[in-house]
N, C-alpha and C positions, 0 to 999 in steps of 0.2 A: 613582739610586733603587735602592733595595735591593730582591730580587726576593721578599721577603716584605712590602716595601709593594704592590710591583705586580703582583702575584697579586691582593693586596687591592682595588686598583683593579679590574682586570678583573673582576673580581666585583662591585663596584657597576655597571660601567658593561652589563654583561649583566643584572644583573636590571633595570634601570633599560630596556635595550630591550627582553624581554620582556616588562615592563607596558607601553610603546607598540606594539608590534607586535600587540599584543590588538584595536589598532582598526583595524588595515589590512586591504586585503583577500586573505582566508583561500580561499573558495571559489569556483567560478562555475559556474552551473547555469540552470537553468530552472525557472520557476512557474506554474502553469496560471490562462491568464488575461494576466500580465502576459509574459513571454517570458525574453528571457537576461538573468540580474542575476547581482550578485557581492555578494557578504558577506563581514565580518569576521565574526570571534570573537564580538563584541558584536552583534552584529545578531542569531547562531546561536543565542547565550544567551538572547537576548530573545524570539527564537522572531517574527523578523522576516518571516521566509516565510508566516505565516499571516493577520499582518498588511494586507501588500500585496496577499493572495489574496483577502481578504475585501473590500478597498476596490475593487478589480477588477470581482467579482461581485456589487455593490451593483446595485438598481435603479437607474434615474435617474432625477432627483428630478419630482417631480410641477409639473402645468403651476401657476401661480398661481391663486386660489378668486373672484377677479375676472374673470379669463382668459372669452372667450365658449369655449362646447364646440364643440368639432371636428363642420364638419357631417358627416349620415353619408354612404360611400360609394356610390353610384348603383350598382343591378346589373347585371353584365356584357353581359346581354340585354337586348332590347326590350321594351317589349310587355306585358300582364297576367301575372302568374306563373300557371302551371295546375301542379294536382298529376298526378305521372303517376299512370295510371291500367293496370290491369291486361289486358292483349289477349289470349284466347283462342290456343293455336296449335295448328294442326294440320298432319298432315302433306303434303306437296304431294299435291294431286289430290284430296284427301279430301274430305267433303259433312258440314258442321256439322251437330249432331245438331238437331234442331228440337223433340223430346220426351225426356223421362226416364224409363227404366224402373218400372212402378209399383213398390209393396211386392210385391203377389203376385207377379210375374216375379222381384223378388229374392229373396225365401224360397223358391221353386223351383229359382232359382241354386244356391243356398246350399244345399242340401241334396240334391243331384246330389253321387255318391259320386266320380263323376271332373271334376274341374272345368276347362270348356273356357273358351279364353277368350274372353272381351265382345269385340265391336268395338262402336264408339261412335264415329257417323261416319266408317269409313273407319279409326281407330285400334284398333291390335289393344294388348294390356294384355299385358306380359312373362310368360312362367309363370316357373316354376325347373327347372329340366331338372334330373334327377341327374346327375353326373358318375362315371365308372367309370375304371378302368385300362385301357389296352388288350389287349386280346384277355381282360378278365374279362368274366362272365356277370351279368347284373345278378340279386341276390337276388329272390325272389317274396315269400319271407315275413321277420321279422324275427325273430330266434333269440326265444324264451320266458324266463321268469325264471329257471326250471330250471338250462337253455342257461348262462344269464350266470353264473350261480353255480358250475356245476362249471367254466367256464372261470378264475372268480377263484378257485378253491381250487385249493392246491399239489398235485402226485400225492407220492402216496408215494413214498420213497427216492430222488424227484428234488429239485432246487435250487430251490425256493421264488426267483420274482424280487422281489427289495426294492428299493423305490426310497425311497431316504433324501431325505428335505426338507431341501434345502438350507440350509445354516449360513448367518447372516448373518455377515458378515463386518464388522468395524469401522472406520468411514472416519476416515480418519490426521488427526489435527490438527496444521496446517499451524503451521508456527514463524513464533510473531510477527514482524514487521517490522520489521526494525532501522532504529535511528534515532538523531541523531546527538545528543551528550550536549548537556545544558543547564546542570542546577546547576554540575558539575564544573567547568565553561569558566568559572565565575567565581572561582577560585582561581587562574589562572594571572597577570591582575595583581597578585592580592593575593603572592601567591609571589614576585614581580619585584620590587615595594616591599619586600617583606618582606626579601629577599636586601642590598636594595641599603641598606637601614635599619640592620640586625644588622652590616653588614661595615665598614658608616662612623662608629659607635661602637666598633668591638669596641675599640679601642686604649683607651679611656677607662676598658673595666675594668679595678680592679686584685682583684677578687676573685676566687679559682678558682672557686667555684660559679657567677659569673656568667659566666665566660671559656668554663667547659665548656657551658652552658646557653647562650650562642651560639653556640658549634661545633654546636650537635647541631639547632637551629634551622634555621639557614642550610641544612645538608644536607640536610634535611626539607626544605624551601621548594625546594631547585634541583630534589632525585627530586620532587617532586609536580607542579612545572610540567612538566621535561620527560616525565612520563607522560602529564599530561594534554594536550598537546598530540600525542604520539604518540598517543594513543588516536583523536583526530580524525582522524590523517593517515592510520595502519592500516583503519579506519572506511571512508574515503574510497574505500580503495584496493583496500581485496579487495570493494566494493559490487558488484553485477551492472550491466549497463548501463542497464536500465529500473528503475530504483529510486527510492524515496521518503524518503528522509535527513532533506529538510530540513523534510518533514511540512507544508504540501503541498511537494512541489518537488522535481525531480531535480536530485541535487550530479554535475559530469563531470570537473573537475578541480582539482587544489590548488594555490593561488596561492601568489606568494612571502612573503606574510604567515607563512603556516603552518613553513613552511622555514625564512624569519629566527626567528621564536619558539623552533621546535627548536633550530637553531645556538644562541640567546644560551644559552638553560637549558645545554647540555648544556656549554659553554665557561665559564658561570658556575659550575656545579658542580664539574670540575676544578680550575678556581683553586681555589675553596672546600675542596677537600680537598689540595691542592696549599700552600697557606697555614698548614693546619692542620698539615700534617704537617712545614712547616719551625720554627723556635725561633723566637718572638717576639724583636724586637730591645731587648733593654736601655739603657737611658737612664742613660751616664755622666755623672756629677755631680762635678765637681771639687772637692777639699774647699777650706773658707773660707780665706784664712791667717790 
């Protein structure tokens, strides 16, 4: 075999394993709900991980409309249920009050300029004590309007204090969630047939336009699968550990699906230019006698 047939070869028989290695398994991860699963290519494309998350988190299914209903369950306790009810407390030693202050006793309270406080049975009622610094003198009186104004007006020739109202500041938005491609994953068999299609006729053309028009084809087809299979694998690989790829699902590592894929592209596309750049074989013809 001449090694511009079998350049040719290697070139079908690699895209021919990048479109089956589209169905093996690519990824293995985790999906919430179902646990550790693996996927190929085609499960990724079809957006399989959202599938099995949703049949997961289904209710289940309801009893039959014949079905007697579930009798109800008995409560925990014995006995008549009572509502609780609300118990006075007072403090140890104290003597419940037995009357209530009239109105006149409390608008006499109430209008006492220093107000002491109620006991009520034995309960004394909190005041509010000021609170001071230590060793300061507690004020008598409380500065006048006057007071407050020459304190909030600047003096002359001194530094005015300004307190500037803080700037809001703008909360960052956060970069979307990467996630692992879909439409694109479906051009990597179409790219594998397509290689292995263009490279098994080529011999049939005799026309230059058709001859350069599968050279430029086939090239096309090998860069496009092995990008887009790179694209998953790079994807994969710089993810953080707690990530969502596979939308639901965390992706952890890449199987050999994705490896064999890269190898066929990248060995089909060598031949492929590998081929090109040797001289097609001409076909001696002996003449009649």
């Amino acid at each position: 075999m001449r090694l511009y047939d079998a350049t040719r070869t290697i070139a079908v028989v690699a895209g021919l394993l990048g479109a089956v290695m589209f169905y093996q398994p690519w990824v293995s991860g985790t999906v919430p709900g179902v646990g550790a699963v693996k996927f190929s290519a085609d499960d990724l494309a079809n957006g399989r991980a959202r599938t099995i998350a949703d049949i997961a988190s289904a209710p289940p299914p309801r009893a039959p409309s014949g079905a007697a209903p579930a009798a109800p369950a008995a409560p925990a306790t014995g006995g008549a249920p009572s509502l609780p009810t609300r118990v006075p407390t007072f403090a140890p030693g104290a003597v419940a009050p037995t009357t209530m202050p009239s109105a006149a006793e409390r608008t006499v309270a109430a209008g006492n300029a220093t107000p002491t406080p109620m006991a009520v049975g034995g309960m004394t009622l909190p005041t509010r004590v000021p609170t001071f610094a230590p060793g300061a003198v507690a004020p008598t009186t409380m500065p006048s309007a006057a007071e407050r104004t020459a304190l909030a007006t600047p003096i002359a020739g001194g530094n005015a204090l300004v307190v500037a109202s803080p700037t809001p500041v703008p909360a960052a938005t956060p970069p979307p969630p990467a996630k692992l491609p879909k439409l694109t994953l479906f051009a990597i068999p179409l790219a594998g047939l397509g290689i292995a299609v263009f490279m098994a006729i080529h011999s049939r053309h005799s026309n230059s336009r058709d001859i350069i028009f599968s050279k430029g084809w086939t090239i096309l087809l090998g860069l496009v699968g092995m990008l887009s299979t790179w694209n998953v694998i790079s994807t994969i690989s710089g993810a953080p550990a707690p990530n969502n790829l596979m939308d639901p699902g965390e992706t952890r590592d890449l199987l050999w699906g994705a490896w064999a894929t890269l190898a066929a592209f990248a060995v089909g596309t060598a031949a492929i230019a590998t081929s090109w750049a040797l001289p097609p074989v001409k076909k001696v013809t002996s003449p009649l006698p």
